[in-house]
C-alpha positions as CSV (number, residue, x, y, z in Angstrom):
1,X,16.1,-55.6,-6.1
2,X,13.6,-58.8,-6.2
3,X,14.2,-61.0,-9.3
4,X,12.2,-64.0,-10.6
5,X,14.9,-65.3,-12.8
6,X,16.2,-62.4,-14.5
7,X,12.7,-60.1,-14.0
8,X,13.0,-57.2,-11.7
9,X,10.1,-57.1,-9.7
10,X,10.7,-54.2,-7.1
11,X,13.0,-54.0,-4.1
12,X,10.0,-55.1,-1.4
13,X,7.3,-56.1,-4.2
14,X,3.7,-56.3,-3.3
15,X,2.2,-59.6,-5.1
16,X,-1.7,-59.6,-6.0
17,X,-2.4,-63.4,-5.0
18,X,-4.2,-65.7,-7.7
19,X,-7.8,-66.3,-6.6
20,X,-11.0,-67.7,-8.4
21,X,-13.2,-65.6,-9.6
22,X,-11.8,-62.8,-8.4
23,X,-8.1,-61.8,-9.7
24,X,-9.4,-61.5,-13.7
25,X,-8.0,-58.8,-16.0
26,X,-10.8,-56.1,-14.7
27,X,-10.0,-56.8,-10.7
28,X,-6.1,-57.0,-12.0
29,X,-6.4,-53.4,-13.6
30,X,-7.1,-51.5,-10.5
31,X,-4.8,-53.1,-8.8
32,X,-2.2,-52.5,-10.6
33,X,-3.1,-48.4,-11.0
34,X,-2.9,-48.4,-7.0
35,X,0.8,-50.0,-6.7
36,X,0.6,-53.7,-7.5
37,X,4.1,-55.1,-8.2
38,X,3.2,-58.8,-9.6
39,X,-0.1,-60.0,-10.5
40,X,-1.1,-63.5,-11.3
41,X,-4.4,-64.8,-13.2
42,X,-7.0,-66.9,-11.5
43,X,-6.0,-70.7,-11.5
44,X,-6.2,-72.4,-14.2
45,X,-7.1,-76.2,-15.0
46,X,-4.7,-77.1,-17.2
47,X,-7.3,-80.8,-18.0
48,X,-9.4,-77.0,-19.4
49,X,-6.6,-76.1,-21.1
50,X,-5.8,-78.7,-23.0
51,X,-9.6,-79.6,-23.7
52,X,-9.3,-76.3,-25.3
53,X,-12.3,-75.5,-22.8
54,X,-13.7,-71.6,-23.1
55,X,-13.1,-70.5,-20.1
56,X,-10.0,-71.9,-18.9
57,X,-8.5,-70.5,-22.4
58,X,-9.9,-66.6,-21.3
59,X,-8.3,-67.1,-17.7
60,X,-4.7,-66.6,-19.7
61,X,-5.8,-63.5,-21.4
62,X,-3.3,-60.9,-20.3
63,X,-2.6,-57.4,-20.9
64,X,0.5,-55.6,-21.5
65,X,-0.2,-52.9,-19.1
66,X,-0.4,-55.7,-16.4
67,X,3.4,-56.9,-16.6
68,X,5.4,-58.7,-15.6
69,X,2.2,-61.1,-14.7
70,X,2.3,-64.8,-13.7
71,X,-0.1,-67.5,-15.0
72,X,-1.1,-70.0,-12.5
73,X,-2.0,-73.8,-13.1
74,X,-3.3,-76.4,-11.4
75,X,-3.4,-80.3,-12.2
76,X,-2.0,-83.9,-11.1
77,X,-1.5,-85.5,-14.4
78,X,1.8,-85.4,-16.0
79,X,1.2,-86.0,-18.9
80,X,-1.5,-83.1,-19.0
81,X,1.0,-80.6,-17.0
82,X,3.3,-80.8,-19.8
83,X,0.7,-80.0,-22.6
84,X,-0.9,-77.2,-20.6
85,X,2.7,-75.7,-20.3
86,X,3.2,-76.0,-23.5
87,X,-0.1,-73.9,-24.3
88,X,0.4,-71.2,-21.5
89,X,3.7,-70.1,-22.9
90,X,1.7,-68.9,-25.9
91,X,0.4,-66.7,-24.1
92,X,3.9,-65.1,-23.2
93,X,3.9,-64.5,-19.3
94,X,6.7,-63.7,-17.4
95,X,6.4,-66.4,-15.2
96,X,4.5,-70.0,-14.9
97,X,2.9,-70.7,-11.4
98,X,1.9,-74.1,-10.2
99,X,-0.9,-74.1,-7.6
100,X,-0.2,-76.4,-4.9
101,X,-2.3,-74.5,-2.1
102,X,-5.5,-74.7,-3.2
103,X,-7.8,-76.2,-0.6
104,X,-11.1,-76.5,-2.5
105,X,-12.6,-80.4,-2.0
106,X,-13.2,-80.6,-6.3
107,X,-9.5,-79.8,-6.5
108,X,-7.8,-81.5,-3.7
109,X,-9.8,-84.9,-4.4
110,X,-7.7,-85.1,-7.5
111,X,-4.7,-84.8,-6.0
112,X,-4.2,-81.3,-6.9
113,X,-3.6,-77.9,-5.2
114,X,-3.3,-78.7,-1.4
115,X,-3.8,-82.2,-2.1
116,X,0.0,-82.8,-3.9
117,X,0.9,-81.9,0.0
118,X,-0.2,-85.8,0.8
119,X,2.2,-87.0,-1.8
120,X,5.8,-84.7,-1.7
121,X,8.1,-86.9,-3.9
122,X,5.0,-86.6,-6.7
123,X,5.2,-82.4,-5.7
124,X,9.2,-82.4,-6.7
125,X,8.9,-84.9,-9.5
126,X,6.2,-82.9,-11.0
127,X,7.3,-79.8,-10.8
128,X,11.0,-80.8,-12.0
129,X,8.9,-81.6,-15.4
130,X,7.8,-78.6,-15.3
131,X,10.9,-76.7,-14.8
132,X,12.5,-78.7,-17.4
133,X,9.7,-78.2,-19.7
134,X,10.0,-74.8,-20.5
135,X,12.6,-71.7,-20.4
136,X,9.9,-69.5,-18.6
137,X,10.6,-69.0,-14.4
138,X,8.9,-71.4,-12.9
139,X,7.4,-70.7,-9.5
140,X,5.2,-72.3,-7.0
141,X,2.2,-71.4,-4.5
142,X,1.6,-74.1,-1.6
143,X,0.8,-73.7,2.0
144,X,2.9,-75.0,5.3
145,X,1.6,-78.6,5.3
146,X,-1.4,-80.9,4.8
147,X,-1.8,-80.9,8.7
148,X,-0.1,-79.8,11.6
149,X,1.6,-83.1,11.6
150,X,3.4,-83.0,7.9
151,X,4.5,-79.4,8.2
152,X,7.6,-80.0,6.2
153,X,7.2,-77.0,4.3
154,X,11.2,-75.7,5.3
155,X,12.1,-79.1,3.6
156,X,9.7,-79.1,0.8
157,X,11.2,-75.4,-0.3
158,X,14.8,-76.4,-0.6
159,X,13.9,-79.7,-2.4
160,X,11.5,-77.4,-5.0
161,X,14.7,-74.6,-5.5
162,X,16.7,-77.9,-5.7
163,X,14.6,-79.0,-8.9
164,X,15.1,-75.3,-10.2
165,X,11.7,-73.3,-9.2
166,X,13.0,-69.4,-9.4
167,X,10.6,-68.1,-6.1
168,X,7.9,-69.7,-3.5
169,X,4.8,-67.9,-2.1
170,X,3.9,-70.0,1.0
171,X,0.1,-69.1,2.6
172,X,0.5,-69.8,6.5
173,X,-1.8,-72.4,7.2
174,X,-2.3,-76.0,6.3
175,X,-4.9,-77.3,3.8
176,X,-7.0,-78.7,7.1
177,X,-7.0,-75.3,8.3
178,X,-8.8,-73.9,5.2
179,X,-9.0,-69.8,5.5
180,X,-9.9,-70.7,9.6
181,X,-8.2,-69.1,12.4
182,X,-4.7,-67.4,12.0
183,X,-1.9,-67.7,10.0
184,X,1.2,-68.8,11.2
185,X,4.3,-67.3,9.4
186,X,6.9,-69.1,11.4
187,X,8.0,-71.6,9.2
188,X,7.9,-69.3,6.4
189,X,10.4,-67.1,8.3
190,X,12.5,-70.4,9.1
191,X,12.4,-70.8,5.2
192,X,14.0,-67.4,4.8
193,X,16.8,-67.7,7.2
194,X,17.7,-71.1,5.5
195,X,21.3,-70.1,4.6
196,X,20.7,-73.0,1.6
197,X,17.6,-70.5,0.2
198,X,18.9,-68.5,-2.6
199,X,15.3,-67.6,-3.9
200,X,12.4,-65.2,-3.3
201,X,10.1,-66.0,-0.9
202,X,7.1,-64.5,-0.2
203,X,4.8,-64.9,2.5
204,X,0.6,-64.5,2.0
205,X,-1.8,-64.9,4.9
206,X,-4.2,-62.7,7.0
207,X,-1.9,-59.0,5.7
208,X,-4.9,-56.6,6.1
209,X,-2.7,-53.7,6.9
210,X,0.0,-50.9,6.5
211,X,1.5,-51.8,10.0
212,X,1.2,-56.1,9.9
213,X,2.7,-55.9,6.5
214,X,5.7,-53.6,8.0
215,X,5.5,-55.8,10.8
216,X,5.8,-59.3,9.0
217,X,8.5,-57.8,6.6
218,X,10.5,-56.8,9.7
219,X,10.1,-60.1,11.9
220,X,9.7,-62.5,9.4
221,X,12.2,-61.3,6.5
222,X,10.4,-62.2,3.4
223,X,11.6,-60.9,0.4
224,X,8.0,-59.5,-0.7
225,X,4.1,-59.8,0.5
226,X,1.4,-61.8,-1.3
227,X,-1.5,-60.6,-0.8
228,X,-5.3,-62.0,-1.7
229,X,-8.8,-61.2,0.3
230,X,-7.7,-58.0,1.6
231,X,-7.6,-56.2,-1.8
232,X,-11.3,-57.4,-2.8
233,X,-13.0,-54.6,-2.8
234,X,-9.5,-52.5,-1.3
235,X,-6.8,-52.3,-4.2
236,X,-6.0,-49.6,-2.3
237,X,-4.4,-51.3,0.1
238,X,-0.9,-51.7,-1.6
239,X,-0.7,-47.8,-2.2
240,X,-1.3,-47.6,1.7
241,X,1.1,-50.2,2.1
242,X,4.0,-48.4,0.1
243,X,3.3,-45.1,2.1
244,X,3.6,-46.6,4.6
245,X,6.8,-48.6,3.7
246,X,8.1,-45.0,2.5
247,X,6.7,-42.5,5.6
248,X,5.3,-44.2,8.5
249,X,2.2,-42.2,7.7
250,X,-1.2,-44.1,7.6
251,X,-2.7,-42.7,4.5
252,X,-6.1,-41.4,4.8
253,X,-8.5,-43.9,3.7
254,X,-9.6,-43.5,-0.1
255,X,-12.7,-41.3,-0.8
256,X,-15.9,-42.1,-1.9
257,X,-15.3,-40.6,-5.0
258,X,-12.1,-42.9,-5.4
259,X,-14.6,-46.3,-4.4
260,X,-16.8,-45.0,-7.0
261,X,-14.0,-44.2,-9.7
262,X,-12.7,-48.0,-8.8
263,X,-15.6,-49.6,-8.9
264,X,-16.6,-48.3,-12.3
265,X,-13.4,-48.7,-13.7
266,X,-13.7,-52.3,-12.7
267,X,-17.1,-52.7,-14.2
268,X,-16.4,-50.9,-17.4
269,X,-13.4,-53.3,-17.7
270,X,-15.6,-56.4,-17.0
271,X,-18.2,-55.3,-19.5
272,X,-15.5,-55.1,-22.5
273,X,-14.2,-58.5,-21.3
274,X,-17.0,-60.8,-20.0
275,X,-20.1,-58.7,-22.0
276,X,-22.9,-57.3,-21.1
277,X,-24.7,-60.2,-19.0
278,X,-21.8,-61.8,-17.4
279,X,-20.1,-58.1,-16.9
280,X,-23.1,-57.3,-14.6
281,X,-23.7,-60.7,-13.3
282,X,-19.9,-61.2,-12.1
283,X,-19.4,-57.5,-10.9
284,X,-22.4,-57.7,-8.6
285,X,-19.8,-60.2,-5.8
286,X,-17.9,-56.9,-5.5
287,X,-19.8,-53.6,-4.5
288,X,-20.5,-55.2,-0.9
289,X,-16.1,-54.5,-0.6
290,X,-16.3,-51.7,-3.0
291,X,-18.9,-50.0,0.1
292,X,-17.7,-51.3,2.9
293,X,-18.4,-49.8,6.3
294,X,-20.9,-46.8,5.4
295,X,-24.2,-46.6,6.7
296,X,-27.6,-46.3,5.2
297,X,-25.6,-47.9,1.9
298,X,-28.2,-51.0,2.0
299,X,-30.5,-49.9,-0.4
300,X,-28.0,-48.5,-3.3
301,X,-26.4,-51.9,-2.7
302,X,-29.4,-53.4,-3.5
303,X,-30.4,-51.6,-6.5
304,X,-26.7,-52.4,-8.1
305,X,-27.0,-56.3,-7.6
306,X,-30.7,-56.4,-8.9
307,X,-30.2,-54.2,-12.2
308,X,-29.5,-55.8,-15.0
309,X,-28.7,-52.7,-17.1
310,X,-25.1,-51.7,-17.1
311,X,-26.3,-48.1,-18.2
312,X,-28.7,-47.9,-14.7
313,X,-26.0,-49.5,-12.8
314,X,-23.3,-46.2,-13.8
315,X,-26.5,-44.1,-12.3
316,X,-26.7,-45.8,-9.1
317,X,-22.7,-45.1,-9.0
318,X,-23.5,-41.9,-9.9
319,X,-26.0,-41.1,-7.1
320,X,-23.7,-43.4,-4.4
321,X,-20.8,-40.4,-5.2
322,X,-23.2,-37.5,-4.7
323,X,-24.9,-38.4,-1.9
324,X,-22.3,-39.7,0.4
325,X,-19.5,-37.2,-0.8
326,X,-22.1,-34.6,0.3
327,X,-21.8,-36.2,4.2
328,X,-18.0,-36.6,3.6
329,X,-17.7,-32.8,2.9
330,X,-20.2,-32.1,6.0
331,X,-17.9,-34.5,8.3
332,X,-14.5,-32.8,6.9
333,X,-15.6,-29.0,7.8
């Protein structure tokens, strides 16, 4: 069995990776009904949070149906990482996640994210405060290096479980490298057979399948998968994963009456949560992932991300279940 600290977390857990805009409470929700082990929010700036700023203060609301749940928070400032702790354990997680992957320019500039990864002694310093701050598990999120030449990532590991972090999700790449080209899980395997590693680690990168995730596991020995653009639009994806895991068996891939179910589950969620405007508004980045891969969908896509009535929008949902099911029952006899 996986622990973070003392929380159980699944003997091979499936991790739903933090990501902007994307991972809120609605996204979270179906992810979890499809076999998500350990979610965490969006990241969150904690110079937002202890501004008291709106929307930085929503990104920690959490559910109890989504636990055990990380929060994730990003910053350079000390004196500000301390505060923001301070204010996230209000909001009673199971675990406190410090971003230092993040790749975005806005955030790197400060010396945040990705950018920390210029500056390693600041990395451990910081997150010993942080550790020392409060009596939640601490855990990290970073990536293999700044470059290809500072890929000190096995180091950088050992010195964070040194200063007491309780796991370490590592994406494959380096901040240069962005989301481009493919990511290398060596060093994250080197990290695992570390005989000084006593903690989780949990590798995220380019796992877009059943058979690379058993593949990965296999070769690379990680105690768990994180796993982020792959489940926009596919929560399904960990309940393939786990049958997979459990059978060998591909599962059959989910219905169109299952895409529909999701996607109005998701938008129902995101109305009760963001409102009315911002429900529609924010739901429309998802139907393109929701629809994925069947023809003559163009012009239902197009209706559902120029409505603005949440009421016309269930219709369109309505119609996209009818009138494809009707070809999937055509193609299955």
């Amino acid at each position: 069995m996986v622990k973070i600290g003392d929380i159980e977390i699944g003997e091979f857990p499936l991790l739903l990776a933090p990501m902007e805009d994307v991972s809120d409470p609605p996204f979270r929700a179906v992810c979890k009904e499809q076999g998500c082990d350990m979610m965490y929010t969006e990241f969150i700036s904690v110079e937002g949070l202890i501004r008291d700023a709106y929307k930085s203060v929503q990104k920690m609301d959490i559910y109890d149906y989504e636990r055990p749940i990380g929060i994730q928070i990003f910053g350079s400032d000390e004196d500000s990482m301390q505060k923001a702790i301070d204010i996230v354990e209000k909001a009673d997680p199971e675990v406190i996640d410090i971003n230092f992957g993040c790749p975005v320019k806005k955030v790197v500039c400060k010396m945040a994210g990705a950018g920390i990864l210029q500056d390693i002694p600041r990395m451990v310093r910081l997150t010993k405060l942080m550790v020392d701050r409060t009596d939640k598990p601490v855990t990290v999120k970073t990536r293999l290096g700044w470059d290809d030449n500072t890929k000190f990532i096995v180091e950088v590991a050992e010195r964070l479980q040194d200063v007491g972090i309780k796991a370490i999700s590592i994406h494959g790449r380096t901040r240069k490298q962005m989301y481009k080209g493919e990511a290398d899980w060596t060093l994250i395997g080197d990290i695992k057979k570390n005989p000084r590693m006593h903690i989780p680690v949990f590798g995220n990168g380019d796992i877009d399948s059943p058979q690379k995730a058993k593949l990965y596991r296999e070769k690379y020995g990680v105690d768990g998968i994180m796993i982020g653009r792959a489940s926009i639009g596919n929560p399904w994806i960990f309940r393939e994963i786990k049958h997979y895991f459990a059978t060998g068996e591909i599962l059959a891939p989910p219905t169109i009456a299952e895409r529909v179910a999701a996607a109005k589950k998701h938008f129902t969620l995101s109305l009760e949560w963001k409102g009315a405007k911002l429900g529609v508004l924010e739901m429309r980045r998802h139907y393109t992932n929701y629809f994925r891969g069947y023809r003559n969908i163009k012009p239902y896509r197009a209706r559902l991300v120029t409505t603005p009535d949440p009421a016309e929008i269930f219709n369109i949902l309505d119609e996209i279940s009818e009138v494809f099911g009707k070809i999937e029952k055509r193609l299955t006899i």
